[in-house]
N, C-alpha and C positions, 0 to 999 in steps of 0.2 A: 550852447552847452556842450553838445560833441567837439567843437573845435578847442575848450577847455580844456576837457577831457583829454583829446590828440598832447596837445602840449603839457600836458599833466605828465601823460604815461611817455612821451620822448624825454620829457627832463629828467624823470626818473631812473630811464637809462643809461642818461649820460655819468648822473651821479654814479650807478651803481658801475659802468666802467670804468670810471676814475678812479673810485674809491674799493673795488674788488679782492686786488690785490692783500689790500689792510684788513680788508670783513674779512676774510677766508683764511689768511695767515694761520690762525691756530687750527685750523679743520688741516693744513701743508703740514703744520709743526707736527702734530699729534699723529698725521699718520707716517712722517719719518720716525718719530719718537719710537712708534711700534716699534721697529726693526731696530732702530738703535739700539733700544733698551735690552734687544737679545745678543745683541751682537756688542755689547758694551764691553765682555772680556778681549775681545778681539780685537775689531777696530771698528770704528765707523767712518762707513762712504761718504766721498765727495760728492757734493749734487753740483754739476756743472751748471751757468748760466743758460736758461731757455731758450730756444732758437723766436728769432723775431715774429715768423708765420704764424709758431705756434701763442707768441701771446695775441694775434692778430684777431687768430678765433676765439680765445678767450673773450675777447672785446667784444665780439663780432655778436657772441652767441649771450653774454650780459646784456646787448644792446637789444636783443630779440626779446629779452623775459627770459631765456631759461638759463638760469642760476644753476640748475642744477647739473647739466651738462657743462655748463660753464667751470663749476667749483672742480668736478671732477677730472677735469682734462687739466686744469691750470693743476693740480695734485698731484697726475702723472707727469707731467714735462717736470715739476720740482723733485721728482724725486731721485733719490742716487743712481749716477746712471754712467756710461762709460764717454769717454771723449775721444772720436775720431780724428785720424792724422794720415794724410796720403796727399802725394802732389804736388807739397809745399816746397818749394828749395831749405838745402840747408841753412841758410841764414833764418827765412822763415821759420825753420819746426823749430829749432833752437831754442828762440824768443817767445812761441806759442807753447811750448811743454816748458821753459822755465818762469813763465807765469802762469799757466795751468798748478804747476807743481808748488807753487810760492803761495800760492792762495790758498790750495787745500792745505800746507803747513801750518801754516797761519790759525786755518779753523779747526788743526787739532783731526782731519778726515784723512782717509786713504783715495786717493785717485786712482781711479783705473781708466787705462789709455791701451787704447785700439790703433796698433800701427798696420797701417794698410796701402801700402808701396810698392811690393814687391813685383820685380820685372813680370810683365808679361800674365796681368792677376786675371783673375776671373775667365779666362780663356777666350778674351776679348770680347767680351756679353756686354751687360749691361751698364756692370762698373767695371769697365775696360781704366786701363792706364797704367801707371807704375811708374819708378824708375827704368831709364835708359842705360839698364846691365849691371853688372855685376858691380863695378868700379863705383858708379853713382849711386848704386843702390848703398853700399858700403861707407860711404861718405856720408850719407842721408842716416842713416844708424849712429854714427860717431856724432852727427850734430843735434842726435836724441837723448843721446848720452850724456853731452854736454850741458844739453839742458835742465834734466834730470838730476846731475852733482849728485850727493849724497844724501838727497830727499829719499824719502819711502816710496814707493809706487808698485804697483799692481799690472801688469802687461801681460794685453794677450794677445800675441804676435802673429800676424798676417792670418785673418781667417780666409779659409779656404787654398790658402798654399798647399799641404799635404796630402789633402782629400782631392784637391781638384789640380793634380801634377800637369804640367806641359807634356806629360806622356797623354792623358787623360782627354787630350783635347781634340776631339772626332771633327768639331770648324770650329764656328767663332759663336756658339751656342753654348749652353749651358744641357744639351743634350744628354752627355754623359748622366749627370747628374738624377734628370729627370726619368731615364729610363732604368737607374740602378732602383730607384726608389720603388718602381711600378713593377720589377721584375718580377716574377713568382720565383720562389725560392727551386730552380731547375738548375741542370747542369750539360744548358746550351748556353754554345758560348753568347758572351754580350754582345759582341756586333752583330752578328749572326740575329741573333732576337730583339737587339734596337732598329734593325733593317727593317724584319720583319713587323714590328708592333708597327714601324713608322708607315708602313706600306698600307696597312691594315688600318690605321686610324683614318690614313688619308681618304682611302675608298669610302669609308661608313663613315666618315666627318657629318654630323648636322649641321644646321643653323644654327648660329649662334645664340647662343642663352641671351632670354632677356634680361634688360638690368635687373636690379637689385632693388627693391622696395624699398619704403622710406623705413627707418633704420627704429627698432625698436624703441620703448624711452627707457629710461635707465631705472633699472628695478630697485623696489623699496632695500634701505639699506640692511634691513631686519629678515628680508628674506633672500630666497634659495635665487641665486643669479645663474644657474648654470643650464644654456638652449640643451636641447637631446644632442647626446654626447655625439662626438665624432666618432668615426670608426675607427680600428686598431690602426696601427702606423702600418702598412707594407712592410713585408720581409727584404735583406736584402738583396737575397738571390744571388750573392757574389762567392757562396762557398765553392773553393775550389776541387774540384772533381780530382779522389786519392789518386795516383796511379798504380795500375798496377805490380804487384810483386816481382818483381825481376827476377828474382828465383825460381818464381811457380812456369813449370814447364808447357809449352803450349801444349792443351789439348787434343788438338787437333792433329800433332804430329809423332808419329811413332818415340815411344823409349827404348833407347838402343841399349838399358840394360835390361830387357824384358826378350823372352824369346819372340819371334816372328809369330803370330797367329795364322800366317798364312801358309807356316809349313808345319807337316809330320812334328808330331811329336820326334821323332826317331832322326829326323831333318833338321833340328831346333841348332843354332848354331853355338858354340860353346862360347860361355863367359870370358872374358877378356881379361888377363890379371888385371890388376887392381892399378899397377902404374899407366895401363893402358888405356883405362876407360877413360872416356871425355868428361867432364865435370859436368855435375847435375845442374846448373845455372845456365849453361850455354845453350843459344837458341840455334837450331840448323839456318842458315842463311838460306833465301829464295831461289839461289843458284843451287841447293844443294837440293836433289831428287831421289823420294824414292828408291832402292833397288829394289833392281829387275824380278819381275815373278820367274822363280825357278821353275826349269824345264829339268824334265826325266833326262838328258844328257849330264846336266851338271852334276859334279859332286856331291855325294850326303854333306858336306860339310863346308863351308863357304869359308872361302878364304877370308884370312883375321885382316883388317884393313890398321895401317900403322894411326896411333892416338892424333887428334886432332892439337895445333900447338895450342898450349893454357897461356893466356896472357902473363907480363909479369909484376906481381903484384907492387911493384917497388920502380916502375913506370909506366905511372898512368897514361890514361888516355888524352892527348893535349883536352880534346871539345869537351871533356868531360871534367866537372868542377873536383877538387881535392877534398877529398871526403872531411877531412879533420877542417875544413876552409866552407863546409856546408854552414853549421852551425855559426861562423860567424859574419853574424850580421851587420855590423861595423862597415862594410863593404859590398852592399848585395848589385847587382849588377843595375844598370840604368837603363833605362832604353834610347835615351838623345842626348844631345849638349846640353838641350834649356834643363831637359830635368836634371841633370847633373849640376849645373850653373844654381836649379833650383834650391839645393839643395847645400849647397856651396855659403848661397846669400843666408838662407836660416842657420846653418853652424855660425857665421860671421855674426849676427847678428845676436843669437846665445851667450858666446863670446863676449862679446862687449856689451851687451846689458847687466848680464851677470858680473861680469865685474867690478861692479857699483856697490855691492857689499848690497844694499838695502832694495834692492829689484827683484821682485819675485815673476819671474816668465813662464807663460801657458803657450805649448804652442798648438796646432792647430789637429784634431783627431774627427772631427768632421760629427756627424751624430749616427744615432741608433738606426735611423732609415737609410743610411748611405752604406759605409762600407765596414766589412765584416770585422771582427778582430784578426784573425789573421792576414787581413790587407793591409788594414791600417797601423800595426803593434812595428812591422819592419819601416814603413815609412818613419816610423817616431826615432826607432832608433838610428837610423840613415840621417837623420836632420838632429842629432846632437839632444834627445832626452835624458840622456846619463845627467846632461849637465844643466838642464832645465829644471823649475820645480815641478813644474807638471803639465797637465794639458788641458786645454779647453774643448768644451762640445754644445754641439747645438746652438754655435753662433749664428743668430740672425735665421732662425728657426721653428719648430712649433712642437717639436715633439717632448711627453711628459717628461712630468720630473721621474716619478719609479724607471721608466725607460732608460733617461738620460744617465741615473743612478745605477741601474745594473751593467749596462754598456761598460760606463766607468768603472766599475768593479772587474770588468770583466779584462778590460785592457790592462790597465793596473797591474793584476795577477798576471796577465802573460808577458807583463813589460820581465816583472821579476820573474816569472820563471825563464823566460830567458835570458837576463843577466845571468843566471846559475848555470848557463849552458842549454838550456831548451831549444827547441823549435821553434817557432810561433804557427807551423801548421798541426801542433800538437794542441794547443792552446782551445780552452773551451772555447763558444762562438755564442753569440746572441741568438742563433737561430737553433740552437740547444734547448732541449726540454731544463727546466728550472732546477728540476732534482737529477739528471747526469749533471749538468754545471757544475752544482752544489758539492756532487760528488770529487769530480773534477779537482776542484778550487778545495777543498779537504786534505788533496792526497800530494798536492802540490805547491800549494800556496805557502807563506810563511803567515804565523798569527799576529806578527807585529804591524799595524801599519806605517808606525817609520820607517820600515826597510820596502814599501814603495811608495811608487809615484799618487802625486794626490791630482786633483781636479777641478776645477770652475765650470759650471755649466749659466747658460743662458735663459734667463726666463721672463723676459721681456714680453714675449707673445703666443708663450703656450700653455692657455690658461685655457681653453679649450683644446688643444692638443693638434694634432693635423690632419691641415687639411682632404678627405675628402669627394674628389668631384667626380659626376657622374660618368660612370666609363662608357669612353668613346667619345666622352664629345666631342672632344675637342685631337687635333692632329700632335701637339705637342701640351700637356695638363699644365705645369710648369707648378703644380704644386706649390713650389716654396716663393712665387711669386704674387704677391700682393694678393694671398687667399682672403674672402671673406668671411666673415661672422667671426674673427680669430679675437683672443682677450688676451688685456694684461694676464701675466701670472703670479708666482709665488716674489714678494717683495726682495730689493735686493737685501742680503744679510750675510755676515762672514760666519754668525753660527751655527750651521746646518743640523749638525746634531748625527752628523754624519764622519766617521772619522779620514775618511780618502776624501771626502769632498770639505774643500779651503770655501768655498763662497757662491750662492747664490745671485748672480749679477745681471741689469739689464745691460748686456752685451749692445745689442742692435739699438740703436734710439729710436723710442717707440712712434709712430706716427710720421715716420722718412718711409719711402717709397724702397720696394725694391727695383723699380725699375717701370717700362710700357708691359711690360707682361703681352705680348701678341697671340701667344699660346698659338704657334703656328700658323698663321693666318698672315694675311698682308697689314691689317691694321687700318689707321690708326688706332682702332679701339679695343681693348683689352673686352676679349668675345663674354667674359665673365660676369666681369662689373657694366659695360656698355657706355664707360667711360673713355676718355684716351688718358692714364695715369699718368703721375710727375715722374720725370726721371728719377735714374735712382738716387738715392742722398735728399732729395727734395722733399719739403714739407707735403703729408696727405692727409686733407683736412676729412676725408670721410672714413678714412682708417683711421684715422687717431680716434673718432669717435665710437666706433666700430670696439678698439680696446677698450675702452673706458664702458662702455657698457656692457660688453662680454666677457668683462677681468673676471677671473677667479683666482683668489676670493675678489669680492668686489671691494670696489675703490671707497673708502670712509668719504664722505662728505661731509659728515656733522661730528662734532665734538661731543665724544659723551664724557661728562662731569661726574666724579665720584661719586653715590650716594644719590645719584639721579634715573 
């Protein structure tokens, strides 16, 4: 009777993997349909073919009895999502994005394609690689282009290039990154205080965290799915410290249109005419001292000392920038070749994808926990946003949508006020109280938003928001690496209902690894999870399950029927 029973409940397995795909198809259809159907004036997403791993677990976890994990995960890998591209030769990407782009024509969707090539990416971390310079990188562009022709498509060009410059790159870590996140919003500098946090974690490092408990099951689909919230995202600490007034005269050193307090009234030495006096902006140089305390021999009256010369205002200083040459940003200084070179390859690539007539390009603005508006607004315009439709944020990320939305409002407004001639250190910042912003963006902003830039944001895995982890554990957090308990989020859709934001998209494909996450430590095991993770780009069967039960909203598994 048990041995029946055994082979009863394996055959019914096997049926139910074969046949999965077909049972669940309308629980797939129904919860794209969702998102389609708002997103019906717009456009709707291509859902790219699944990765092989991921229908492996599908199988894997039909063959175990649980359907319901099963249904749900085969739901997310279907659903609209972006298609990565890096590393191919040009002949390959060619023929990969002109059958990518032939397909979705075909079904009437918009594809969106994640190009991710650029020399020298990720600052040699996890997902190190790129093209070999400028020259290849350029080539590798023209043969995406080529593939592309006069299809429609969606591009959000090199994440992480902007935000994570070749200036940026302290080694071959993603350090920069992880210590802008944790900063307290202060005005010491960042090495100065990545030194020191790094110093400081090292000494009070624990033991590493034990793994991770068997993984909750997947909550009823009628109820509330969402664990005890995450904590606020980290400020980003990168406001730059004003300088000050170059006008305001130092304190601490006498004004030489002021009488001497240390002599007589009767002693006080007489006012300088007017052509004589030295201008109130000039500071005395270090070489210049003091005069002497007057002795009973001297004169009542001190001799008039000839005007110091007034520079002339009509030859500047070489070291000093042209003041009418501040304001444009078109040119702002660089710090090295590669970032120059950086910078070079994304106008090239602007350039020719926008050329296509029907290519819409996002480029790379990093998110709300990284770096401020006024770091980020001059990089956009250095890397060719005039010519861009807009920019993307929170690629392969966790932070919310309100977040990721006011960010993008925030840059937006300062893109156009300085088009109009602004600053961008004038420019409201996210680490702004809500109402000066408000105020801010009032007095400066225009009411139209066709006259700026609009935005795609990422919401593939910030359905619980971000990560985080207990301070101090660990010598380096790594936060945006393969955090746990993280969910699907907000489905992709182009109608946001937002007028600067173009599309809600899963950027990152959800259930790829970012990488071993060592979190400072020697490894192999990621001190977190207590696993050794898949490289990056590779299938993670215990994250993918991780999203799927921690989405919010949560994933449909059943098909509800009208009038049922």
């Amino acid at each position: 009777m048990r041995k029946r029973r055994k082979i009863l409940t394996v055959s019914t397995a096997v049926v139910a993997a074969a046949t999965l795909p077909l049972l669940i198809s309308p629980v797939v259809s129904a919860a794209a349909r969702e998102d389609d159907d708002d997103s019906s004036r717009i456009a709707r997403l291509y859902a790219p073919p699944p990765d092989r791993d991921s229908f492996r677990q599908v199988a894997r976890l039909a063959w175990r009895g649980d359907f319901r994990d099963s249904a749900g995960l085969l739901a997310m890998v279907r659903t609209p999502q972006a298609v990565w591209y890096g590393d191919e030769t040009p002949e390959q990407i060619e023929r990969l994005v002109r059958r990518t782009t032939r397909s979705a024509d075909v079904q009437g969707k918009l594809p969106v394609l994640a190009l991710y090539n650029i020399p020298g990416r990720d600052c040699g971390s996890y997902s190190s690689g790129g093209a070999d310079g400028l020259a290849a990188y350029e080539a590798w562009i023209d043969a995406v282009a080529e593939g592309i022709g006069g299809r429609k498509v969606l591009i959000v060009l090199e994440p992480d290039s902007l935000a994570l410059l070749p200036s940026d790159c302290a080694d071959e870590s993603n350090a920069d990154q992880t210590a802008v996140e944790e900063q307290p919003a202060a005005e010491q500098p960042a090495e100065e205080q990545l030194a020191g946090e790094q110093q400081t974690a090292i000494e009070q490092q624990p033991a590493a965290e034990a793994p991770p408990t068997d993984l909750p099951p997947l909550p009823d689909p009628g109820a509330s799915t969402a664990p005890p919230a995450a904590s606020d995202a980290q400020g980003t600490g990168q406001d730059t410290a004003q300088p000050p007034d170059a006008q305001s005269p130092d304190p601490r050193l006498p004004d030489p249109r002021l009488p001497d307090p240390r002599l007589p009234a009767s002693e006080s030495p007489a006012p300088k005419p007017a052509e004589a006096q030295e201008p109130s902006g000039l500071q005395p140089s270090a070489s210049q001292s003091p005069a002497p305390e007057p002795s009973a021999e001297q004169p009542s009256t001190l001799p008039e000392l000839p005007p110091l010369p007034t520079p002339d205002p009509m030859t500047p200083d070489p070291m000093t920038p042209d003041l009418e040459d501040v304001g444009d940003l078109d040119t702002p200084v660089v710090e090295d070749q590669e970032t120059a070179a950086r910078y070079s390859e994304i106008n090239y690539a602007v350039d020719s994808l926008t050329a296509l007539g029907n290519t819409s390009v996002y480029l790379d603005a990093g998110h709300a926990g990284w770096h401020s508006v006024r770091s980020i607004v001059p990089r956009l315009i250095k890397a060719g946003i005039d010519r861009a439709t807009g920019f993307a944020l929170n690629v392969s990320h966790y932070q919310t949508d309100p977040d990721s939305a006011w960010y993008g409002r925030l840059i937006s407004s300062c893109l156009a006020y300085a088009d109009e001639g602004g600053d961008p250190e004038d420019c409201a910042d996210q680490s702004w109280s809500r109402r000066h912003a408000r105020r801010w963006l009032h007095a400066h902003v225009p009411d139209d938003p066709g006259r700026m830039k609009h935005f795609v944001t990422d919401t593939s895995r910030n359905g619980q928001g971000p990560w985080a982890p207990r301070a101090g554990a660990h010598a380096d957090t790594q936060s945006w690496c393969n955090p746990p308990a993280r969910g699907l989020g907000r489905r992709p859709t182009t109608r946001t209902g937002d007028a600067l934001l173009d599309a809600a998209l899963w950027v990152k494909t959800p259930g790829e690894s970012d990488g071993r996450c060592l979190r400072g430590t020697d490894g192999p095991l990621d001190p977190v999870r207590g696993t050794v993770n898949p490289d990056a780009g590779e299938w993670f069967p215990e994250q993918a399950l991780e999203l799927v039960r921690y989405a919010e909203p949560s994933v449909k598994v059943f098909r509800r029927f009208p009038g049922r």
